[in-house]
C-alpha positions as CSV (number, residue, x, y, z in Angstrom):
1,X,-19.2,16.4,-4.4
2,X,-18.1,17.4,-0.6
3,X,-17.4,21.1,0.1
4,X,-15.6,22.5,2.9
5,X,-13.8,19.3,4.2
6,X,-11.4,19.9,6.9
7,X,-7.9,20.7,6.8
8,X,-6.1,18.5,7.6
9,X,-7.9,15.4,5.8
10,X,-7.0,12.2,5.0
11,X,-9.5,9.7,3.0
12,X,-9.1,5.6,2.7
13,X,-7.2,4.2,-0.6
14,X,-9.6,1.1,-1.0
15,X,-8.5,-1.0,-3.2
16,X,-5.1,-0.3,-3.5
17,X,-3.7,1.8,-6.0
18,X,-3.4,0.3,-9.2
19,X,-2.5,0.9,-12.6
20,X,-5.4,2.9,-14.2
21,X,-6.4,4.5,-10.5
22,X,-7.0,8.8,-10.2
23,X,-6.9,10.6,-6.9
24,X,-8.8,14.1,-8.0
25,X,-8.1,17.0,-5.6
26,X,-10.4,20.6,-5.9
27,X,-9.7,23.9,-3.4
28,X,-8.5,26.8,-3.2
29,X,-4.6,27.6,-1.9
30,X,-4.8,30.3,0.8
31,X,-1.7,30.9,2.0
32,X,1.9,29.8,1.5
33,X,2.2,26.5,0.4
34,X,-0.3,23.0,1.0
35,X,0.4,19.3,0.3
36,X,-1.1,16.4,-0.5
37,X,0.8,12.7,0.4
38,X,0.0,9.3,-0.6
39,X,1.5,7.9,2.6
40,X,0.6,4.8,5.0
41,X,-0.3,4.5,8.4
42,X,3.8,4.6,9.7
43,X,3.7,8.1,7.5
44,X,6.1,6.8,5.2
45,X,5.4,9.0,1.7
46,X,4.8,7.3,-1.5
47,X,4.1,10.3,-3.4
48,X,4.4,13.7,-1.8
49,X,3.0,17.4,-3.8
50,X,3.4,20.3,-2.4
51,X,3.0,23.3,-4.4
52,X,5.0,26.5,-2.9
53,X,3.2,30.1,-3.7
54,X,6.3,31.3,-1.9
55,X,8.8,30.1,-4.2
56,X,7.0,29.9,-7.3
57,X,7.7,26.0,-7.5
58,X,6.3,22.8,-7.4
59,X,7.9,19.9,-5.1
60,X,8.0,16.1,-5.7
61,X,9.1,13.8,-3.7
62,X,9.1,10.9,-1.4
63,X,10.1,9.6,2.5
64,X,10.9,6.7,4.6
65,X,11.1,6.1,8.1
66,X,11.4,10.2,8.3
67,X,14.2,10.7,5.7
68,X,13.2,12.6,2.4
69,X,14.1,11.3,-1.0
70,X,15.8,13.8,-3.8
71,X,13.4,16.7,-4.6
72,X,12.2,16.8,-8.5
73,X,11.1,20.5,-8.8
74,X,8.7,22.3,-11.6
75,X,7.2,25.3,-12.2
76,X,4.1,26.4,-10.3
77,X,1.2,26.8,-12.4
78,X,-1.6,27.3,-10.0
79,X,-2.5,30.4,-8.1
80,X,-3.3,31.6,-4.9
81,X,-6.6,32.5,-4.2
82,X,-8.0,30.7,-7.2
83,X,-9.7,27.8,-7.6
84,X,-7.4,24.5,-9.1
85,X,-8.2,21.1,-9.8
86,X,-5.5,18.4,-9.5
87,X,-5.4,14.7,-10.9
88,X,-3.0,12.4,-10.1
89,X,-2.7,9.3,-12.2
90,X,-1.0,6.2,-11.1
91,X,0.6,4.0,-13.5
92,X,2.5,1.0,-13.3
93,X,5.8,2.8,-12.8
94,X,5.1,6.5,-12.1
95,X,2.5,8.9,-11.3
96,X,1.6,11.4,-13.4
97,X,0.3,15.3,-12.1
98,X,-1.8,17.4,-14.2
99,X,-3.4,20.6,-12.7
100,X,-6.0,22.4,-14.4
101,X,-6.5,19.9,-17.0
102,X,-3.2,20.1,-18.2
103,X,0.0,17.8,-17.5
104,X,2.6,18.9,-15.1
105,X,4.9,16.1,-14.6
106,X,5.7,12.4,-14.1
107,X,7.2,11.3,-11.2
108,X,8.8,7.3,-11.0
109,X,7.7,5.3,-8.2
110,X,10.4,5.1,-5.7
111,X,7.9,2.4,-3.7
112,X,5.6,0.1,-5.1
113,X,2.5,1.9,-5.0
114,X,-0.3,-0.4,-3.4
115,X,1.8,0.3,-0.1
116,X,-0.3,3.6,-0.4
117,X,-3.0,3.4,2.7
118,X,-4.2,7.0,2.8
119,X,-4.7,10.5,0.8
120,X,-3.7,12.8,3.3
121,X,-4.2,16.8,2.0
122,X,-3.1,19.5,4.5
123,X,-1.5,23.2,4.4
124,X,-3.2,26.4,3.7
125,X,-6.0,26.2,1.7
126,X,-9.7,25.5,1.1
127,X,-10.6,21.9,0.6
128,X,-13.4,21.4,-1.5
129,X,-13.3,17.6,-2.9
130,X,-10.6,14.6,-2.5
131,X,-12.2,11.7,-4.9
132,X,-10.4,8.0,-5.3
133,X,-11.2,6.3,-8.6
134,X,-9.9,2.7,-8.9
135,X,-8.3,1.8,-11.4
136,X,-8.6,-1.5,-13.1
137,X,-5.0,-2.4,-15.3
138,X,-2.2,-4.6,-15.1
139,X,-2.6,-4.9,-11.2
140,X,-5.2,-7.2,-11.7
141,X,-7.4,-5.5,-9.6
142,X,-11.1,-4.9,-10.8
143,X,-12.3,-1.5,-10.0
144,X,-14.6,0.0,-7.1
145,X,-17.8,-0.1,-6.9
146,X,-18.3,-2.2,-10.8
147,X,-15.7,-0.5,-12.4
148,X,-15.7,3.4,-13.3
149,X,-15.5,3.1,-17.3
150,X,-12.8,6.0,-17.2
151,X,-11.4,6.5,-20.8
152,X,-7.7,6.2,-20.8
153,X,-5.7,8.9,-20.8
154,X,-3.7,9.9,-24.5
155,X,-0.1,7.7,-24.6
156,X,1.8,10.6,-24.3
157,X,-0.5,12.1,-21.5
158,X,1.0,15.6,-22.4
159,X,-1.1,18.5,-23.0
160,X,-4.6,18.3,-21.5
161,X,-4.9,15.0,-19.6
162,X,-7.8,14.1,-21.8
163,X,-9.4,11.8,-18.8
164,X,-12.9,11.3,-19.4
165,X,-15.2,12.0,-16.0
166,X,-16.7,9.7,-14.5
167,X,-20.0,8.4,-15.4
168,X,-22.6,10.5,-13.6
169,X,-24.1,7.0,-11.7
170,X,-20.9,6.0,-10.2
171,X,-19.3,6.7,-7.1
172,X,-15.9,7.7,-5.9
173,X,-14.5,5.6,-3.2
174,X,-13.8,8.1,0.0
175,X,-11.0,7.2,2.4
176,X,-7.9,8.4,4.1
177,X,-4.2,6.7,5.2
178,X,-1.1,4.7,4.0
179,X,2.2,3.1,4.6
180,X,5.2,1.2,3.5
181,X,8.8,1.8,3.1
182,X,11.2,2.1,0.3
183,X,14.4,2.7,-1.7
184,X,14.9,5.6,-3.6
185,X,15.6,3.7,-6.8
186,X,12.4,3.0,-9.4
187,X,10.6,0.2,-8.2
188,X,9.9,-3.0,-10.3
189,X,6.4,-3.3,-11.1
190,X,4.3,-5.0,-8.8
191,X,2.7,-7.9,-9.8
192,X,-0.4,-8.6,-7.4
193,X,-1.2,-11.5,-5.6
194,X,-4.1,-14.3,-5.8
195,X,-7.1,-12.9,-4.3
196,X,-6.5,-9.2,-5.2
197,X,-4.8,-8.8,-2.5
198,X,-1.1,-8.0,-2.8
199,X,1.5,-10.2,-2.0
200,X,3.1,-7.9,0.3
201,X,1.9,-5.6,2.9
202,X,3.2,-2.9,4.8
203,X,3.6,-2.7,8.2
204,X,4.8,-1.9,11.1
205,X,5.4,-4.7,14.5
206,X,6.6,-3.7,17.8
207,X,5.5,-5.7,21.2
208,X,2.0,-6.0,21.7
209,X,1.5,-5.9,17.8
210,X,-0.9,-8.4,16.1
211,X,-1.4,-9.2,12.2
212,X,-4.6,-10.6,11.1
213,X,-4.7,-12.8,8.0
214,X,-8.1,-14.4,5.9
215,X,-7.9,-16.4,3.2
216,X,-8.3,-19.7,1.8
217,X,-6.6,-23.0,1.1
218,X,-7.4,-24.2,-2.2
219,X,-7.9,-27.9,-2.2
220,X,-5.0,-29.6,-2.9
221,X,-2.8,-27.7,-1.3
222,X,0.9,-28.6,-0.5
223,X,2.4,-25.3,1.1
224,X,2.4,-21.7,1.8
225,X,4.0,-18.9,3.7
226,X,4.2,-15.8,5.8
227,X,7.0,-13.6,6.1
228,X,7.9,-10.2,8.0
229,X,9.9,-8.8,6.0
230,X,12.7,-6.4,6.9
231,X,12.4,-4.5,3.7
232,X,9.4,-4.4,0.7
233,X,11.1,-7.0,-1.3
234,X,11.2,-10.6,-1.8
235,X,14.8,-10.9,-1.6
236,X,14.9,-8.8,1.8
237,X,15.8,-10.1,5.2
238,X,13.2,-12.0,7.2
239,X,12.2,-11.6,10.6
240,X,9.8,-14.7,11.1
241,X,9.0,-17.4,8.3
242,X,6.1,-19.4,8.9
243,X,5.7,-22.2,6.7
244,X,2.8,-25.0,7.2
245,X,3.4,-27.7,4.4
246,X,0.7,-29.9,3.8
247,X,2.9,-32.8,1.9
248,X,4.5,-33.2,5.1
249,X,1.6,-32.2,8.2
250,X,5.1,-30.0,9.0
251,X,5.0,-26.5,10.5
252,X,8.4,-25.1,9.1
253,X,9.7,-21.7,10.9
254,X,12.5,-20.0,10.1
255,X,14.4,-16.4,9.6
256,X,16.8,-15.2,7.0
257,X,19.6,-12.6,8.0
258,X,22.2,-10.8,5.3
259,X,20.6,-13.3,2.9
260,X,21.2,-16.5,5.2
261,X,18.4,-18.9,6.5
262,X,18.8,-19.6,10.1
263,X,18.5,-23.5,11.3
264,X,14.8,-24.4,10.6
265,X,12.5,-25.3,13.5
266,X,9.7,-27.9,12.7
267,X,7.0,-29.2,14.1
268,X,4.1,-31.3,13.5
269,X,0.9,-30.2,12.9
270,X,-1.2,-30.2,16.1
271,X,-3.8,-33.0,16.5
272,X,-6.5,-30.0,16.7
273,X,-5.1,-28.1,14.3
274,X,-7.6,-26.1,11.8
275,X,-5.3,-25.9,8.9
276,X,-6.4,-28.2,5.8
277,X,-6.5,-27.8,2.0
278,X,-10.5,-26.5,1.2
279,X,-10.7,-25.0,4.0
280,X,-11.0,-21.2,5.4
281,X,-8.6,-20.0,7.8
282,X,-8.1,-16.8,10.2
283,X,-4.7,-16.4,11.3
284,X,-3.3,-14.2,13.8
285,X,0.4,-14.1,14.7
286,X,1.5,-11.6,17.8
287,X,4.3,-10.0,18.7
288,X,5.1,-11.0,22.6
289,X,8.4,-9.3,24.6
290,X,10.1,-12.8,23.6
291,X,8.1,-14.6,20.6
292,X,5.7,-14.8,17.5
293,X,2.6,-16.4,18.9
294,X,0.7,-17.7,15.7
295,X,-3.1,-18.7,16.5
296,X,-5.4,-20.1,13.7
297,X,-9.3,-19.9,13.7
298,X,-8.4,-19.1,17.4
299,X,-6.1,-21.9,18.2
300,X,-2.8,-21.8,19.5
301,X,-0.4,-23.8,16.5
302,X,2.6,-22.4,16.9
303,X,5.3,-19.9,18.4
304,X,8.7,-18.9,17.4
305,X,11.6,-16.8,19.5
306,X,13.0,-13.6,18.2
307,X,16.2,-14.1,16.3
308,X,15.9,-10.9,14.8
309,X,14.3,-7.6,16.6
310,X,10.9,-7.1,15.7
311,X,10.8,-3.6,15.3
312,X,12.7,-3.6,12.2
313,X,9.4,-5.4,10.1
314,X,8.4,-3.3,7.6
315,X,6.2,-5.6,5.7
316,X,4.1,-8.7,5.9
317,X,4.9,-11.2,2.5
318,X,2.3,-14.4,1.8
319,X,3.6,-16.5,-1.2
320,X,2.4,-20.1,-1.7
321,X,-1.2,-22.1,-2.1
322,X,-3.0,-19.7,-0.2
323,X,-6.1,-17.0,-1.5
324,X,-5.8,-14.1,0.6
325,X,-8.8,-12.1,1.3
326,X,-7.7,-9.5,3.7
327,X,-5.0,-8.3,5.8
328,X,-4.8,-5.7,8.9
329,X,-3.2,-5.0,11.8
330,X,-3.8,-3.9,15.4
């Protein structure tokens, strides 16, 4: 365990939240109030905790693109001055806060949670330990590090929280940073993606912006896609569609606005180009003044004119027959 960690702090989520995944949080509140955000690099809020010693309460909520969602308000039962421990559970629809061993509240994902990049703590108080244990549910994704063998928590998670710790040889995963956007309706569960990674990723793209992709095309592959998405949701507006079909040596590109495809712009595949069923790819598509410029394994294949502004991407989206094996962006 880490004492004295600065304030602010923010730790890595990696992997992404899923179902089964505790964040545990140890200090000691100094002052007024403090907080604690699952949030992405944009500093869009997933989850946001912020107990107030100055009104007695406790405040749940959630923001996008700077706008706060409703406030869901408890009772305060930590003190300042003395020392608290807080888990937060995430589940497939909500997250549930205990403090002290004892359950405070459940709070309904307004955002699907594996849009969470980053723990971020800050506020007035001493910050002894921030510790990420994956989960390993209906996400499909195995857990850090082997697995942590936590016990589940009781169905009706009420009373004491009843999580078992953590074996004493594993490790947490430390980290810090998040970000996606959101409605402030529940979310649907997520259901992940091939590869682990999930099917849609936020982000953010302005000019000068570049998306890295690596995965792999199974053999026997006849098509996949990429997608900046205006929103976090399949059905939501696209941006830039980028669709190599194998059936066809066709590169398809494309954008969807209030629901509508555009005209579709095809071309062949190149005569060098990298792209073949069995193989591994690396993909990069950036965002010039006028154009997505896509370049695979470092080749030029394709580019594609802005119908719709890039700075309203909020996501990446890769459906298809393609294994994804990481995502970031620059």
């Amino acid at each position: 365990m880490s004492f004295g960690l600065p304030v602010p702090y923010t730790t890595q989520i990696s992997p992404s939240l899923s179902n089964g995944t505790q964040i545990h949080i140890s200090g000691t509140p100094t002052g007024s109030r403090f907080e604690v955000n699952l949030k992405n690099y944009q500093d869009d809020i997933v989850l946001h905790v912020n107990p107030r010693f100055d009104a007695n309460t406790l405040v749940i909520n959630s923001a996008q693109r700077g706008s706060w969602g409703q406030e869901e308000r408890q009772p305060l039962t930590m003190y300042r001055g003395t020392r608290f421990t807080m888990v937060i559970l995430a589940t497939d629809r909500s997250f549930k806060i205990a403090i002290n061993n004892s359950h405070v509240c459940e709070f309904y994902q307004r955002a699907p949670m594996h849009l969470a990049q980053q723990v971020e703590v800050k506020g007035e108080l001493t910050l002894e330990s921030v510790q990420v244990y994956s989960g390993s549910g209906s996400m499909g994704f195995p857990g850090a590090m082997g697995g942590m063998g936590f016990c589940p928590p009781p169905p009706s998670f009420g009373g004491d929280m009843g999580f078992c710790p953590p074996p004493p040889t594993s490790q947490p995963a430390f980290g810090g940073d998040f970000g996606p956007g959101f409605g402030f309706p529940s979310a649907p569960p997520f259901s992940g993606g091939s590869g682990g990674v999930p099917p849609i990723q936020s982000c953010r793209i302005v000019t000068g912006s570049r998306i890295f992709v690596r995965g792999f095309i199974p053999p026997g592959a006849n098509r996949f896609e990429l997608n900046l998405l205006q929103g976090y949701n399949d059905g939501d507006d696209i941006a830039f569609h980028f669709n190599p079909r194998f059936d066809s040596r066709t590169i398809v590109k494309n954008h969807r606005r209030n629901g509508q495809w555009g005209s579709e712009e095809n071309q062949p595949f190149p005569p060098y180009m990298p792209l073949m069923p069995g193989s591994q790819i690396d993909l990069q598509i950036s965002c010039q003044p006028d154009r997505y410029t896509i370049l695979m394994n470092g080749q030029l294949i394709a580019e594609y004119y802005h119908k719709i502004t890039p700075g309203s991407v909020m996501a990446l989206q890769y459906k298809g027959d393609i294994v994804i094996q990481s995502i970031g962006q620059m």
